[in-house]
MIVOBA-584270 format. One record per residue: x, y, z of N, C-alpha, C in turn; residue in one letter. Coordinates in steps of 0.1 Angstrom, whole numbers, plus 5000, padded with zeros to 4 digits. Atoms other than C-alpha are relative to their C-alpha. Example, Ala and Ser with C-alpha at 12.3 -4.5 7.8 and 13.67 -1.06 7.14 Angstrom:
2
500949885000512349555078500950125000a
499149895000513749895071499250115008s
This chain:
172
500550134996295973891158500849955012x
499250074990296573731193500849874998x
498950075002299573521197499349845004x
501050134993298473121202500249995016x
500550024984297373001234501649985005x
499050094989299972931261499450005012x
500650094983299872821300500250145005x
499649954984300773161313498850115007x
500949974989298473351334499550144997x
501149895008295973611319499150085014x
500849884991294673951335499350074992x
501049875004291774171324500250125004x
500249924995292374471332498550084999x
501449885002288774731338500850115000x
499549854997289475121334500050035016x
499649924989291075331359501149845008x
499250114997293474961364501450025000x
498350015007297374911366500349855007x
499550144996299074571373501150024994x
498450035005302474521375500649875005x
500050154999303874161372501749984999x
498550065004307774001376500049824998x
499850155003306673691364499250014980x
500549985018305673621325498349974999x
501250015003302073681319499250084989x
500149965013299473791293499050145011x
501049924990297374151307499250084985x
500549965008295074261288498850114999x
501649904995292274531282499550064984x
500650005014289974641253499950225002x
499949924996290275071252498850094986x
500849925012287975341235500850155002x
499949884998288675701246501650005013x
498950034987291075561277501149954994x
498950055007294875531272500649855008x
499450124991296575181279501650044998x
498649965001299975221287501149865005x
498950134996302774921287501550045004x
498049974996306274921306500349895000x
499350085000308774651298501550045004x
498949994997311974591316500849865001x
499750145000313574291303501149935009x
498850054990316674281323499449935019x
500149984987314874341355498549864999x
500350045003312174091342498250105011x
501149944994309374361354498850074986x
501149945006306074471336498850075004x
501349944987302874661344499650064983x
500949915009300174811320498550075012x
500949914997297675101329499450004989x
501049935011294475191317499550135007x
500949914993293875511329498950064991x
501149975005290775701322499450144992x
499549865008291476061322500950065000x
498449975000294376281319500750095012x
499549994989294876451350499650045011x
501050034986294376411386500550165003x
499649874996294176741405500149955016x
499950054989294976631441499250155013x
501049884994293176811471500850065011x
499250004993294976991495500049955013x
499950074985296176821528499449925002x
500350125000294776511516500649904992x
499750145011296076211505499549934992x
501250075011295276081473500049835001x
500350135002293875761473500049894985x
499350075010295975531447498949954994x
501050075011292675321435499550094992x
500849885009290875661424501050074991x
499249945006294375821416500249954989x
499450095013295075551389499150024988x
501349975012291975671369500750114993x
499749895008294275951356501349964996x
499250015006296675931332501350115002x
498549974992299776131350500049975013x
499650064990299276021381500149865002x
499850185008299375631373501950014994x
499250025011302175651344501950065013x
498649974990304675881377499949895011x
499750124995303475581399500749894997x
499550105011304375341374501650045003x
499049934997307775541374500749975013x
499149984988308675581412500149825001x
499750194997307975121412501349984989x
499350035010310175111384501650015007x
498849944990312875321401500349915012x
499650104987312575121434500849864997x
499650135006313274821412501249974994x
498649985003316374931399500150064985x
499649995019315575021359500250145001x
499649915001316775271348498550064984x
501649965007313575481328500650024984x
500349995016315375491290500349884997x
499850205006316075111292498249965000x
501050024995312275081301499350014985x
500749985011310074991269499050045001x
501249954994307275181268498950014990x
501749975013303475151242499650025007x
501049934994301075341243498850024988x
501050065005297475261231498450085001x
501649934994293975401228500050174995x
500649905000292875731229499150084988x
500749995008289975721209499450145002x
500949894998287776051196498649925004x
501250044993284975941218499050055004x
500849904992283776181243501050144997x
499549845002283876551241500650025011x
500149954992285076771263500050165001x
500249834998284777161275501450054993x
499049905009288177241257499749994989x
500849915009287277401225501249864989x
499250105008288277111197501049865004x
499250154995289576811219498749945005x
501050134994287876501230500949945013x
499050084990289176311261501049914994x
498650095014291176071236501050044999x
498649935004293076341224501050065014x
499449964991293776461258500549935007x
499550084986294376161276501349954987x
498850035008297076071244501150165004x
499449905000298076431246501049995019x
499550014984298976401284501349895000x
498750135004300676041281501050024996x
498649965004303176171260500850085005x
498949894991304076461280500549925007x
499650034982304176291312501249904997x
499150095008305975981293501950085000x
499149935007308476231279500750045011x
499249914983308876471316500649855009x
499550124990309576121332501249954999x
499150035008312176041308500349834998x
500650125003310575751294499950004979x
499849995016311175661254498549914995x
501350095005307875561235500849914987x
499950065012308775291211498949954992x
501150005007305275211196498950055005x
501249974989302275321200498550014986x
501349975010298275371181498950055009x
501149924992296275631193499050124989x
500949895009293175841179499049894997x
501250085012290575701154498950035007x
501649984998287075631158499449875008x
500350154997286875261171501049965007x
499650084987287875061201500849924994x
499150125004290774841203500149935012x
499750084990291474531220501649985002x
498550075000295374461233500449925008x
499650124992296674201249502150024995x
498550004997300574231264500649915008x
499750085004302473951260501750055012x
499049974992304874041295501849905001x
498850064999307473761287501150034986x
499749935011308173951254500550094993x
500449814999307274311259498649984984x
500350025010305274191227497850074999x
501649924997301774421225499749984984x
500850045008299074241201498450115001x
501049895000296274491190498949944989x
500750045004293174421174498350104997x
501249895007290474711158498449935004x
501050034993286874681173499250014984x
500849925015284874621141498750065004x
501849964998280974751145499650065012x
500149974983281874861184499450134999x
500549834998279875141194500450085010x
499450014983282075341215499350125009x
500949924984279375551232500149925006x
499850124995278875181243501149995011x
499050014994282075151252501150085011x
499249864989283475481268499049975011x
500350034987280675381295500449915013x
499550084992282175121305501649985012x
């Protein structure tokens, strides 16, 4: 259940999104198959959530990847997220980190995984190779969730999609 109303200043995120904020606000996004991913750094009073889309970018050679497209993959995003973090001074196992989503939704050409599982499966690697500590997280199932993160907190509110249909929803 979301937390009651306050004054401070609400983002939607859409897929393939990241926003990172040093002031206290609420960001939020509803996920099916796509992972959301939250960083809190209370000291440094810095936050950001991703929703990437899939799990990894393959870059092309001797081109520069272009950040709005790159952010649709879940290790390229999550080591962005990283290098701003670093710039900022945190140090990455003080850095709170949830992680949300990855519904069985859509299939894919590997033999018994869905993008869900792969875009969860990826997250944690890359999380992990970054040297990033997951403190919560809810990933899998069958049904869409809404979360809303609560950046003056670190406080991530989650809420089960009842009746959502996420063919529906993975289109979006």
């Amino acid at each position: 259940m979301p937390a009651l109303a306050t004054d401070l200043p609400e983002f939607y995120l859409q897929p393939g999104e990241l926003r990172i904020v040093r002031t206290p606000s609420i960001l939020k996004t509803v996920l099916g198959s796509c992972v959301g991913i939250t960083f809190h750094e209370p000291r440094l009073g810095a936050s950001a959530l991703c929703h990437p889309i899939m799990p990894t970018h393959t870059p092309k050679p001797f081109v520069r990847a272009d950040p709005v497209v790159a952010r649709r993959y879940v290790d390229y995003v999550i080591r962005e997220v990283a290098d701003t973090f670093d710039r900022l001074g945190a140090a990455r196992r003080e850095v709170e980190v949830k992680l949300f989503g990855g519904a069985d939704v859509l299939a894919s050409s590997r033999k018994n995984a869905t993008v869900g599982r792969m875009n969860a499966e990826i997250a944690l690697r890359i999380l992990e190779d970054e040297g990033f500590r997951v403190l919560a997280s809810h990933l899998g199932g069958s049904r869409g969730i809404f979360i809303e993160f609560h950046t003056d907190t670190g406080e991530v509110f989650l809420r089960k999609l009842a009746g959502m249909d996420l063919r529906t929803l993975a289109r979006t």
